[in-house]
PyMOL commands that place a pseudoatom at each C-alpha (Angstrom):
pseudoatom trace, name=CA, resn=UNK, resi=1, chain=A, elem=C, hetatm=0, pos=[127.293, 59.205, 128.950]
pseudoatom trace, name=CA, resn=UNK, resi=2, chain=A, elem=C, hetatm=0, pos=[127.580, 61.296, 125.862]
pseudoatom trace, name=CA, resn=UNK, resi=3, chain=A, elem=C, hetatm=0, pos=[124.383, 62.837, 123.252]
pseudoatom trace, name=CA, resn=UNK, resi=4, chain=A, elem=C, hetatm=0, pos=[124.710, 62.221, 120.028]
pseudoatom trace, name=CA, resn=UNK, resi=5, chain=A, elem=C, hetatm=0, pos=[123.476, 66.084, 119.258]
pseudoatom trace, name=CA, resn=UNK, resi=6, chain=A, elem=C, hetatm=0, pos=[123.797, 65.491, 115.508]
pseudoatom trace, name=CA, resn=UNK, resi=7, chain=A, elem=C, hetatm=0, pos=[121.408, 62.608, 116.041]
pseudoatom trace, name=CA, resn=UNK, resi=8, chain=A, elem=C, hetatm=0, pos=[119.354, 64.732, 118.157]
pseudoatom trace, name=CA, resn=UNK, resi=9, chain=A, elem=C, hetatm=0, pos=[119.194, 67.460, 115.839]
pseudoatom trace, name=CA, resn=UNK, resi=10, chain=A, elem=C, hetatm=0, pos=[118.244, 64.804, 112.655]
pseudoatom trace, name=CA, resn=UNK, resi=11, chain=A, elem=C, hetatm=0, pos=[115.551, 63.590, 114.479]
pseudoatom trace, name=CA, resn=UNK, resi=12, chain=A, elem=C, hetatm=0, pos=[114.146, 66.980, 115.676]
pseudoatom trace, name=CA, resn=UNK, resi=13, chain=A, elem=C, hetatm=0, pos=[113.918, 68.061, 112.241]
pseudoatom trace, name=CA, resn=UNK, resi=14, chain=A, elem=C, hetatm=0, pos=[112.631, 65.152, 110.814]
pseudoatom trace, name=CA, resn=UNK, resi=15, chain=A, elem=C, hetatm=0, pos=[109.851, 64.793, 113.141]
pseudoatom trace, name=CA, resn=UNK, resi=16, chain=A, elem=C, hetatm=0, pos=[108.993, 67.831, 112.827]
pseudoatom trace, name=CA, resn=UNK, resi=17, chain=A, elem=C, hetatm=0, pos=[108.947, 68.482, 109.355]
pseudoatom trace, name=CA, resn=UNK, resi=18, chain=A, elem=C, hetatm=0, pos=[107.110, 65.082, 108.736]
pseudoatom trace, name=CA, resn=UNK, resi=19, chain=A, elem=C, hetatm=0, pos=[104.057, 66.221, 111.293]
pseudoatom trace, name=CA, resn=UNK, resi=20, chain=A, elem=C, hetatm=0, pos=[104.140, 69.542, 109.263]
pseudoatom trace, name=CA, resn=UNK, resi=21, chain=A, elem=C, hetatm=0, pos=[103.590, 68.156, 106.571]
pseudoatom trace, name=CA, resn=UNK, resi=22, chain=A, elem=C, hetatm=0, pos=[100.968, 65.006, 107.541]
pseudoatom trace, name=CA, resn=UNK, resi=23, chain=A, elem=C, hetatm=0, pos=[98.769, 67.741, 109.332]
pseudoatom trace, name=CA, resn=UNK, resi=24, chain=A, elem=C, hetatm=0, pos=[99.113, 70.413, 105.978]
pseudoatom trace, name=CA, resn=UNK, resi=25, chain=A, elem=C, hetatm=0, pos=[99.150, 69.802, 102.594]
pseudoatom trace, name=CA, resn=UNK, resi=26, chain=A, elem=C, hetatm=0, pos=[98.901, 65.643, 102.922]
pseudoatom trace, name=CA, resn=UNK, resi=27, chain=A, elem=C, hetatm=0, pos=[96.125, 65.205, 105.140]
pseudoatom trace, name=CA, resn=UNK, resi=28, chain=A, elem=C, hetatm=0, pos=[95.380, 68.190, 106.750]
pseudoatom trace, name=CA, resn=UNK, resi=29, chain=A, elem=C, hetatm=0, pos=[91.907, 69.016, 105.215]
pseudoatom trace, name=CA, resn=UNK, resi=30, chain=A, elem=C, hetatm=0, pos=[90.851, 65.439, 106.015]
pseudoatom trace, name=CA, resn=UNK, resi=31, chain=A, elem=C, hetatm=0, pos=[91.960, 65.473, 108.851]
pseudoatom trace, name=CA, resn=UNK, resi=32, chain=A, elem=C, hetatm=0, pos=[89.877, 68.300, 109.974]
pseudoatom trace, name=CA, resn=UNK, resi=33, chain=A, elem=C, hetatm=0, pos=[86.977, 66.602, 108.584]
pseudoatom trace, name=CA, resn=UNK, resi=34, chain=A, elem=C, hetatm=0, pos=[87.743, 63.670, 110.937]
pseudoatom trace, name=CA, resn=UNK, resi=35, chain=A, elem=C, hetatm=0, pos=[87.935, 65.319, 113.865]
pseudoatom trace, name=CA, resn=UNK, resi=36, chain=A, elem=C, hetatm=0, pos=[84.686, 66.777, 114.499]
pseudoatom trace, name=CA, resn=UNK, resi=37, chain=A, elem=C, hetatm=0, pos=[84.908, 69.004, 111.819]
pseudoatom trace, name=CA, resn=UNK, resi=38, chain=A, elem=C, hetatm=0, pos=[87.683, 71.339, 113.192]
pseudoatom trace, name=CA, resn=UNK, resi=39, chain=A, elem=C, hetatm=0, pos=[88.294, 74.334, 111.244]
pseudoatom trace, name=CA, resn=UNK, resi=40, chain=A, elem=C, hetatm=0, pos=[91.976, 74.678, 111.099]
pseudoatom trace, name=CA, resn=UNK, resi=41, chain=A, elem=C, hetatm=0, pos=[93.116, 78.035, 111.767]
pseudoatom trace, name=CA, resn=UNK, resi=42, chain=A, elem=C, hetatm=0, pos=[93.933, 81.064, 108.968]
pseudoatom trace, name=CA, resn=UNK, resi=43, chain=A, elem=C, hetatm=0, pos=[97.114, 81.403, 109.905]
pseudoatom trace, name=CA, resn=UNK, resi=44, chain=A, elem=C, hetatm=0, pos=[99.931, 78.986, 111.364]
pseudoatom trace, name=CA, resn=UNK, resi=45, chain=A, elem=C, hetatm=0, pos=[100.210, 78.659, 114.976]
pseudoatom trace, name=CA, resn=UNK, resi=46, chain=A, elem=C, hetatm=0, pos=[103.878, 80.186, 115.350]
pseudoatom trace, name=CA, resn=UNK, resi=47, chain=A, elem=C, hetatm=0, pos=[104.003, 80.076, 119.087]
pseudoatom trace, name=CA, resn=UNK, resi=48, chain=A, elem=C, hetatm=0, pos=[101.952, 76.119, 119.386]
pseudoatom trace, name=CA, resn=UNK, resi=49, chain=A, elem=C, hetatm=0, pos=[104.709, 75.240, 116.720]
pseudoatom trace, name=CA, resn=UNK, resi=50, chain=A, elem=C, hetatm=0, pos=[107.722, 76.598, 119.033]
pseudoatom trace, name=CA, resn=UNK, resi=51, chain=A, elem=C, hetatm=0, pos=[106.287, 74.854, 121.753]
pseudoatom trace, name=CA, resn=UNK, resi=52, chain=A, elem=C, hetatm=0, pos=[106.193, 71.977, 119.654]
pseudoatom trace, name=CA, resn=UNK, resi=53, chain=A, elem=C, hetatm=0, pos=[109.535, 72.095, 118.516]
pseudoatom trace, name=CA, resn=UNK, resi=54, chain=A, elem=C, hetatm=0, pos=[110.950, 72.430, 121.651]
pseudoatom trace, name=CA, resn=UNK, resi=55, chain=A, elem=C, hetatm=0, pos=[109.065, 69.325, 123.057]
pseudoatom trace, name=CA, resn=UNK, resi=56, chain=A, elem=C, hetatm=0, pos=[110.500, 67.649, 120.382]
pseudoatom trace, name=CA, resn=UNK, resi=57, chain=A, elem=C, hetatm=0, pos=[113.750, 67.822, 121.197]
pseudoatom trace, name=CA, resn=UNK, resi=58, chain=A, elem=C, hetatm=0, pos=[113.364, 67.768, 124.395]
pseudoatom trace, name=CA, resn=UNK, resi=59, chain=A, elem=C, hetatm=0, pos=[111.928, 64.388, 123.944]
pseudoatom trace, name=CA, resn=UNK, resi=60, chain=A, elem=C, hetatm=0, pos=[114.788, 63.297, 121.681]
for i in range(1, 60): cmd.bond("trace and resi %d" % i, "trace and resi %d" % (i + 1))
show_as sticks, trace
zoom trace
């Protein structure tokens, strides 16, 4: 059975980029608010995004 890695590649990236995006600029401030008003952090979470990224695609 073969991957598709071109489809697994598309769909890493566009998960991805989608949840950046829902959790920043979209609705990341209410989001915080909704959630037991969690702060969200000053900086990005580089090594929580690798992680992230990797589950990802592991997943796909």
């Amino acid at each position: 059975m073969g991957v598709n890695w071109t489809a697994v590649i598309a769909g890493t990236v566009v998960s991805f980029g989608l949840g950046v995006l829902w959790f920043g600029p979209i609705f990341g401030k209410i989001w915080s608010v909704g959630s037991h008003g969690i702060t969200p952090p000053s900086r990005m979470p580089v090594m929580a995004m690798a992680f992230q990224l990797a589950g990802t695609s592991f997943m796909a």
